[in-house]
C-alpha positions as CSV (number, residue, x, y, z in Angstrom):
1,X,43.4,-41.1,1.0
2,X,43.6,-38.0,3.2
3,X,43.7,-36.0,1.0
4,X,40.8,-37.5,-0.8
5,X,38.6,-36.9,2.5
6,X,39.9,-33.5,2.9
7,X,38.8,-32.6,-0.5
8,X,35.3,-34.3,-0.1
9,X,34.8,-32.0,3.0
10,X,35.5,-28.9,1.3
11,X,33.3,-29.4,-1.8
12,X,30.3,-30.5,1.0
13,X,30.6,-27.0,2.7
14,X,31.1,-25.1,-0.3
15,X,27.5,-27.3,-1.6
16,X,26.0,-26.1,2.0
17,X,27.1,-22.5,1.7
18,X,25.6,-22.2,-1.5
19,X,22.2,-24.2,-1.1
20,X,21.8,-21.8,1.9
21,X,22.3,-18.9,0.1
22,X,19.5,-20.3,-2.3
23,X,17.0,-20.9,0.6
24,X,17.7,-17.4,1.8
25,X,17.0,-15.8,-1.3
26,X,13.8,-17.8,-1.2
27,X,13.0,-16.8,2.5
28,X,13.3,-20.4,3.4
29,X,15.1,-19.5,6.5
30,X,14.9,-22.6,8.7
31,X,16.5,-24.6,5.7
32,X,19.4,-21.8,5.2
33,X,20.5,-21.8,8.6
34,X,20.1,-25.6,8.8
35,X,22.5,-25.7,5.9
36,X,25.1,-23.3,7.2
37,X,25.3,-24.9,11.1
38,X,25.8,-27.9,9.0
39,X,29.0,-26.4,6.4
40,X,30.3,-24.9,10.4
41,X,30.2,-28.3,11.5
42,X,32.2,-30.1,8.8
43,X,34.7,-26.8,9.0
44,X,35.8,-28.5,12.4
45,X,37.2,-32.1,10.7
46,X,39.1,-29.9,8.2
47,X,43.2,-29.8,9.0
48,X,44.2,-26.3,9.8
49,X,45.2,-24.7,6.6
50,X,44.5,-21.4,4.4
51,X,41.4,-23.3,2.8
52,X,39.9,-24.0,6.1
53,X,40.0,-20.7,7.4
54,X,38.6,-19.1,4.1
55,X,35.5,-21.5,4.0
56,X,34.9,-21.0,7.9
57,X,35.0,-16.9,6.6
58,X,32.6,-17.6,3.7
59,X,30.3,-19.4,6.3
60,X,30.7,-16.9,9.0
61,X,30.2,-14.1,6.4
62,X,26.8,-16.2,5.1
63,X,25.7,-16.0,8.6
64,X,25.8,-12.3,8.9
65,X,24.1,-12.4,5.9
66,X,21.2,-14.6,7.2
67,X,21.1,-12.6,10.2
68,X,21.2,-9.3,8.7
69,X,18.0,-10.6,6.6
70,X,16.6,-11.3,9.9
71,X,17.0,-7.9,11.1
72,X,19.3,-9.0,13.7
73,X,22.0,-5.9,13.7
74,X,24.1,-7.1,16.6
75,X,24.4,-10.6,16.0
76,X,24.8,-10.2,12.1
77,X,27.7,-7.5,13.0
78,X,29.6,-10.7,15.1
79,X,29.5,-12.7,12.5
80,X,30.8,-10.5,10.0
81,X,33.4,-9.6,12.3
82,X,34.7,-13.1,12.8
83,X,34.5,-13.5,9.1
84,X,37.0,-11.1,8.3
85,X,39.6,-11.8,11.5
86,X,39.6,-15.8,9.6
87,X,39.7,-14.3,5.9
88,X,42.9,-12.2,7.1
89,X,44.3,-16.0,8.4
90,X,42.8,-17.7,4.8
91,X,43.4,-16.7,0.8
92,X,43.3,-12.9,1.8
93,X,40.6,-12.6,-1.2
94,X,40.7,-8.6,-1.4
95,X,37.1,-8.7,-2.9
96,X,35.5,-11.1,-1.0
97,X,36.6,-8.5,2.2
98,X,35.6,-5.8,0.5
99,X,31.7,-7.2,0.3
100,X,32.3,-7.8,4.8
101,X,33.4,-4.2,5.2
102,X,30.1,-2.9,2.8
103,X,27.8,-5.4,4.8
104,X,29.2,-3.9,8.1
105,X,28.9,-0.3,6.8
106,X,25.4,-1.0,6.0
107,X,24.6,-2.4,9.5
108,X,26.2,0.5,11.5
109,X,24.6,3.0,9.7
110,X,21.1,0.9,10.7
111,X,22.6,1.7,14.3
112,X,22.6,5.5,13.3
113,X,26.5,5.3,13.7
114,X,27.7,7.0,10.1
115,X,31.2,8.0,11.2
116,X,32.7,4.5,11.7
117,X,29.7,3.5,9.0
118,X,31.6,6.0,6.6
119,X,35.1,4.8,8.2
120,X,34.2,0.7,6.7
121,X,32.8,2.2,3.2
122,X,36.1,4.3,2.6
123,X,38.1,1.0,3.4
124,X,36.0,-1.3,1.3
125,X,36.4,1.5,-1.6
126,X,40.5,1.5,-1.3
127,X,40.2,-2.2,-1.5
128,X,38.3,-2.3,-4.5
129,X,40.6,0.4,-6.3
130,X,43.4,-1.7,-5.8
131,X,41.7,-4.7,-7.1
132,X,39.9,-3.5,-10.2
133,X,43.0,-4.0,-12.3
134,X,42.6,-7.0,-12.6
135,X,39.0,-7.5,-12.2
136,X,37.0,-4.9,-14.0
137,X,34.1,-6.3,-13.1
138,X,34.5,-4.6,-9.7
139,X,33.3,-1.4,-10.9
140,X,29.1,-2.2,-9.5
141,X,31.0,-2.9,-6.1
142,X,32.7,0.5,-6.4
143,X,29.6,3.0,-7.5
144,X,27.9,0.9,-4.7
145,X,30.2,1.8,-2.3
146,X,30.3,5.8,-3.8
147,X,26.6,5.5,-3.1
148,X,27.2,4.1,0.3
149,X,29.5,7.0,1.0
150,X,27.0,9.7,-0.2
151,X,24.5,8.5,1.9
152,X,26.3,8.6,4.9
153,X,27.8,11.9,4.4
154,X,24.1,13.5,3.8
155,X,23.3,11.6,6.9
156,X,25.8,13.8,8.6
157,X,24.7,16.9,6.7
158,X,28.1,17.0,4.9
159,X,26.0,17.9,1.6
160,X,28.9,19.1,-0.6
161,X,31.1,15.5,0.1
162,X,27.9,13.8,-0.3
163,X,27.5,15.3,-4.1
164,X,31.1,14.9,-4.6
165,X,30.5,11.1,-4.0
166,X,27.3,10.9,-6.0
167,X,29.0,12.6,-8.9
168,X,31.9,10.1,-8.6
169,X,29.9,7.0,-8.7
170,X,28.0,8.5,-11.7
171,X,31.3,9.3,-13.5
172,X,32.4,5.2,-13.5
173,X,28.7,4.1,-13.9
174,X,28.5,5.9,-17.2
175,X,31.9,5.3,-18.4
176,X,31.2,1.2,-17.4
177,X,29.0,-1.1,-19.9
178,X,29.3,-3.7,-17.6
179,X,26.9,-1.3,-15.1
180,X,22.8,-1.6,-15.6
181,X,21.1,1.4,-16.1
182,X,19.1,0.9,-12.7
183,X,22.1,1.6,-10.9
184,X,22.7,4.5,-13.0
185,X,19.5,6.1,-12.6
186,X,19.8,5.2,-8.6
187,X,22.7,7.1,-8.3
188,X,21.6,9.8,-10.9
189,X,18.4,10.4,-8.5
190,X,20.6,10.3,-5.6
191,X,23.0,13.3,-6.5
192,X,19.6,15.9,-7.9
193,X,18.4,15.0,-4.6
194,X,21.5,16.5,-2.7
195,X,21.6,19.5,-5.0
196,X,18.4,20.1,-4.2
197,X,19.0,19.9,-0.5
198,X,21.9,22.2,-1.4
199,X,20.0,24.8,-3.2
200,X,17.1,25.0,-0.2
201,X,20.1,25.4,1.9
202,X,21.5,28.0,0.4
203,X,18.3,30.4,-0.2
204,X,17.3,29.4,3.4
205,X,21.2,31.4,4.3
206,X,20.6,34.3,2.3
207,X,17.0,34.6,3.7
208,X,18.8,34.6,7.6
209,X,21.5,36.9,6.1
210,X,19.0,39.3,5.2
211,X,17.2,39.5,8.0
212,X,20.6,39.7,10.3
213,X,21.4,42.6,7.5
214,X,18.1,44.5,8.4
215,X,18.6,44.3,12.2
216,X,21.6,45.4,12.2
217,X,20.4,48.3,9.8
218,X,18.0,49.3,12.9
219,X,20.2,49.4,15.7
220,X,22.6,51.6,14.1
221,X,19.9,54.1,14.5
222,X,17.4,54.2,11.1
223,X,13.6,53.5,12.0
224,X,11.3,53.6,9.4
225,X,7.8,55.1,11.2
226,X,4.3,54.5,9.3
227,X,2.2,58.1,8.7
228,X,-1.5,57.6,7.7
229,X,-3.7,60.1,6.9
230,X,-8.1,59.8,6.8
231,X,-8.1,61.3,3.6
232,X,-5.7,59.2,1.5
233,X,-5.6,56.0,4.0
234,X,-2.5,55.1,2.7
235,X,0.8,54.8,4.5
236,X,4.2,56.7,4.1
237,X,8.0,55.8,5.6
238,X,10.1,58.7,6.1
239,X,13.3,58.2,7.7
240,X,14.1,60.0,10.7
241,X,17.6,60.2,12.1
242,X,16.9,59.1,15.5
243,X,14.7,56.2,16.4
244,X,11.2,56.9,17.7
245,X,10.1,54.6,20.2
246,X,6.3,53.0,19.5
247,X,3.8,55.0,21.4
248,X,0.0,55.9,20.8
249,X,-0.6,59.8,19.9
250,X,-4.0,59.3,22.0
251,X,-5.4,57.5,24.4
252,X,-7.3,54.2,22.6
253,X,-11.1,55.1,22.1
254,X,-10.5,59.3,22.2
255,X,-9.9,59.1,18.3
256,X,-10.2,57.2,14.7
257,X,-7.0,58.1,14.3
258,X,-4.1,55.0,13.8
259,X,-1.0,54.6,15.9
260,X,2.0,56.7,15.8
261,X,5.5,55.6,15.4
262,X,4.9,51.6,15.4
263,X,8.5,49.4,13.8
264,X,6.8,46.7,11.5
265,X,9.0,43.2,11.4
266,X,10.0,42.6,8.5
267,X,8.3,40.1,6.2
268,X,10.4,37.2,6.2
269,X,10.8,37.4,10.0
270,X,7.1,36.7,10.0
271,X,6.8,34.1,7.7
272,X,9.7,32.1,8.8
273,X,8.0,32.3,12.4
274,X,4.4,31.5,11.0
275,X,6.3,28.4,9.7
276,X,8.0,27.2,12.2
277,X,4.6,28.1,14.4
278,X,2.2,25.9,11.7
279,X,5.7,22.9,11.5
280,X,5.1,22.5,15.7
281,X,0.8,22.0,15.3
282,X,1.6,20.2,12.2
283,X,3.9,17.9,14.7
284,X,1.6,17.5,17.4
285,X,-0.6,16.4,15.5
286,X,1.2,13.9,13.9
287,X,2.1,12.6,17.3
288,X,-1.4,12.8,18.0
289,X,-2.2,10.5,15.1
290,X,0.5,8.1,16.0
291,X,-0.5,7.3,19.3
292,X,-3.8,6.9,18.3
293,X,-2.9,4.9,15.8
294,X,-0.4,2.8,18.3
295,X,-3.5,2.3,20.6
296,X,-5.4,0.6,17.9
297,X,-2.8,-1.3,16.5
298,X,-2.4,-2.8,19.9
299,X,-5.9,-3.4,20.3
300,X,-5.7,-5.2,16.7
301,X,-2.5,-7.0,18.0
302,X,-4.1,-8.6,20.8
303,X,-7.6,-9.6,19.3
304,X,-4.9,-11.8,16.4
305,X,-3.5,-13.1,19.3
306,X,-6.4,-14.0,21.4
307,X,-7.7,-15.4,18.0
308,X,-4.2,-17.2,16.8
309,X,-4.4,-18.7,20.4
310,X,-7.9,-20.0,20.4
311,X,-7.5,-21.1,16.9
312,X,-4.2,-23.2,17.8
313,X,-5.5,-24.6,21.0
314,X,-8.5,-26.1,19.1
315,X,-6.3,-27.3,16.2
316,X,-4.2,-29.3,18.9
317,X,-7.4,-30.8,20.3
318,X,-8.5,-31.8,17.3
319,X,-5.2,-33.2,16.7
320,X,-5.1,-35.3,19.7
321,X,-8.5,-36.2,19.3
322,X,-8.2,-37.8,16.3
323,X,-5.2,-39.5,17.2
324,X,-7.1,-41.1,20.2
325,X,-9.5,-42.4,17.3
326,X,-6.8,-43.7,15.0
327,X,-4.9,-45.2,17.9
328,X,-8.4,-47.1,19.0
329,X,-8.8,-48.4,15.8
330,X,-5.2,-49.9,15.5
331,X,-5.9,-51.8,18.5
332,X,-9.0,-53.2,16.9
333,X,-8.0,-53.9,14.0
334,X,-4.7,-55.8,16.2
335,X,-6.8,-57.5,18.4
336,X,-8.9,-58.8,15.5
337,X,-5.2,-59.7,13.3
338,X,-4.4,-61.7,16.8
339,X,-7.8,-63.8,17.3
340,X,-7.4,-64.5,13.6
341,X,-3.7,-65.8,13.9
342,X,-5.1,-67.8,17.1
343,X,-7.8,-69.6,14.9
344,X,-5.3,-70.5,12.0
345,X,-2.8,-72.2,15.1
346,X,-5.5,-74.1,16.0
347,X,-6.4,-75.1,12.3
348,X,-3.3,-76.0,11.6
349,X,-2.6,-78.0,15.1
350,X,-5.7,-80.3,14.7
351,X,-4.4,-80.6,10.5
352,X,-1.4,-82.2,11.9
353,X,-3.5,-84.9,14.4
354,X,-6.2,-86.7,12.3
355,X,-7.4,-89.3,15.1
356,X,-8.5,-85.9,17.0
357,X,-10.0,-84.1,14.5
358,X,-12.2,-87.2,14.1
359,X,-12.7,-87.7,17.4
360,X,-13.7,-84.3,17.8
361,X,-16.1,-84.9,14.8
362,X,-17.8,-87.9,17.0
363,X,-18.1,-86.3,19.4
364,X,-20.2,-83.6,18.4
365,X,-22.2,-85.9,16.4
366,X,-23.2,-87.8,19.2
């Protein structure tokens, strides 16, 4: 008979678990966490055993879930936490701990913490490649978690790891059938991305490299010094073998004549600074923009709640008003139902006597 009642409890929290999951999918949230304080509940009548502490992990871990949906970090990381210290007590299912240390990578990395976000994806991946023996259908959880990986080593500008990761994930997803060609693509798009990154990377290098090259080239004692003439107007370099300092051959206004011996940046130099020059307006501007834009989405923000306010302030007027009507009417109608049931006694009082009711009858003939 215990056993019977132990049973019944399991399937009812195993039926919560999954209705909440239902009404979470379906953004039905007060129903899904109604459901799952219900399936912690019944966890509590349970004897302590293996099965116990699995379904308290499943609910813990559906909890994070909800949470996570929520946008709660913190509180969805607690839950998670606590689901996988019970799943270590319960069935030890390597998959199901696999999916906790993914959802946990996935939160810390919200919290911009990608080294012990990278540290949970690398242990939910060893899992998983122990596992997939004998469950191939484990290999969407492992090009996830390649994915996962890739993303957090571009978020810590480790590009080539990032690519290796990508190009991993890629490798299984195309040798897989069981993998949809979303995922494929996802992680195909993922990896040209990264090589592209790569790529800017690398002419952005040999851009620095040759401007480092040409400074160097100067201070070892080579200056290149611009000659113009009136008649040709155009400009020759000769070398010199010392360097010539910039001066003016005569004083500014005396003559039409150009500069002397004036060093020119280089090209690049000036682009790279025109860049970086046009990247900060570009910037301010953008904050500009932005706080503009957060003044007049506050101003919008408070006119919806001056308006939600005033719009639910007369709703519960109304409300109450027209429950003051009802309630008047009731007692009408009940004081009427009362007279009424006060006649009938009578009626039926004076039925019972005869001799009085003709009395009565005299009486008012007379």
């Amino acid at each position: 008979m215990k056993r019977r009642h132990e049973d019944f409890i399991e399937d009812s929290v195993e039926e919560l678990n999954h209705q909440a999951m239902t009404y979470l999918t379906s953004e039905n949230y007060n129903q899904a966490i109604f459901c799952l304080n219900q399936a912690l509940f019944k966890t509590n009548f349970m004897a302590e055993s293996t099965k116990k502490s699995s379904l308290s992990a499943l609910t813990f871990n559906n909890l994070g879930c909800f949470y996570k949906r929520l946008g709660q970090v913190d509180q969805a990381l607690d839950k998670f936490f606590q689901s996988l210290e019970l799943e270590s007590k319960g069935l030890n299912n390597l998959e199901s701990i696999a999916n906790t240390y993914m959802n946990i990578s996935v939160l810390l990395a919200l919290k911009t913490e990608h080294e012990q976000s990278l540290r949970y994806s690398f242990k939910a991946l060893n899992l998983l490649k122990k596992e997939i023996k004998n469950n191939p259908q484990l290999a969407v959880l492992i090009v996830n978690c390649y994915s996962r990986i890739g993303l957090e080593y571009k978020a810590l500008k480790m590009f080539q790891q990032a690519l290796q990761s990508f190009k991993n994930g890629y490798e299984i997803s195309s040798k897989t059938r069981i993998i949809g060609l979303g995922i494929r693509r996802n992680i195909q798009r993922l990896y040209e991305e990264t090589l592209l990154e790569i790529q800017k990377d690398k002419r952005y290098e040999s851009k620095a490299s040759k401007i480092v090259k040409n400074n160097k080239k100067r201070m070892r004692g080579t200056s290149y010094s611009p000659r113009s003439t009136l008649d040709s107007h155009t400009t020759t370099f000769t070398q010199n073998p010392r360097p010539i300092t910039p001066k003016f051959l005569e004083k500014p206004g005396t003559s039409n004549i150009r500069r002397g011996s004036v060093i020119l940046p280089p090209m690049e130099e000036f682009y790279i600074s025109r860049k970086s020059y046009l990247g900060n307006i570009h910037e301010n501007d953008e904050i500009k923009k932005k706080k503009i834009n957060s003044l007049k989405l506050r101003a919008q923000e408070n006119n919806a709640a001056v308006y939600i306010q005033a719009y639910w302030k007369g709703y519960k007027q109304r409300k109450k008003y027209y429950e003051m009507l009802m309630w008047e009417k009731i007692r009408e109608a009940e004081n009427k139902a009362r007279k009424a049931e006060e006649v009938v006694n009578d009626l039926k009082a004076l039925a019972q006597k005869p001799m009085e009711v003709l009395r009565l009858f005299k009486k008012k003939i007379c």
